[in-house]
C-alpha positions as CSV (number, residue, x, y, z in Angstrom):
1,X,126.8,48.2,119.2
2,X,125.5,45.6,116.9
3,X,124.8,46.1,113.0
4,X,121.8,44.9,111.2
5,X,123.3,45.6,107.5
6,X,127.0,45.3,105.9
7,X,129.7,48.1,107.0
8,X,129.4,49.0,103.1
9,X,125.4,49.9,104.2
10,X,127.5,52.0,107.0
11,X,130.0,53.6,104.7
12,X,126.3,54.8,102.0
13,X,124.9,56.6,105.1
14,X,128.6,58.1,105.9
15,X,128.4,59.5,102.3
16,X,124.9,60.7,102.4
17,X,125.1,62.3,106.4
18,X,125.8,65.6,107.1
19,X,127.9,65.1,109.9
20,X,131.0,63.2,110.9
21,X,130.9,59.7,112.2
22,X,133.0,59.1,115.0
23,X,134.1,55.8,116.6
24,X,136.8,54.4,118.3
25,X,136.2,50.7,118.1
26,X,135.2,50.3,114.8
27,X,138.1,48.4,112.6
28,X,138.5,47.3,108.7
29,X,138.9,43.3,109.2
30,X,140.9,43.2,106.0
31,X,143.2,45.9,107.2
32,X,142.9,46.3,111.0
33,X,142.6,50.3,111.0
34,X,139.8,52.2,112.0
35,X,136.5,52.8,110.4
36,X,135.7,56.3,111.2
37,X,138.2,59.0,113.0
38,X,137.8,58.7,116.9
39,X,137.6,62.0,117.3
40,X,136.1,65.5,116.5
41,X,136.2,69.3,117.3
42,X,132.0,70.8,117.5
């Protein structure tokens, strides 16, 4: 997956979404955890 904007763009549309966002190779550079929860119950 490749980003055209900022993960701070990313982390706006999280907010806004009504859904969960799910990822397992997403990762904070600063911090080295995950973005987003890998994984969800529908």
């Amino acid at each position: 997956m490749e980003f055209d904007n900022p993960l701070s763009v990313l982390r706006q549309q999280e907010k806004w979404a009504k859904f969960p966002f799910l990822s397992a190779n997403i990762y904070q550079k600063s911090t080295g955890e995950r973005l987003f929860k890998t994984l969800g119950v529908v």
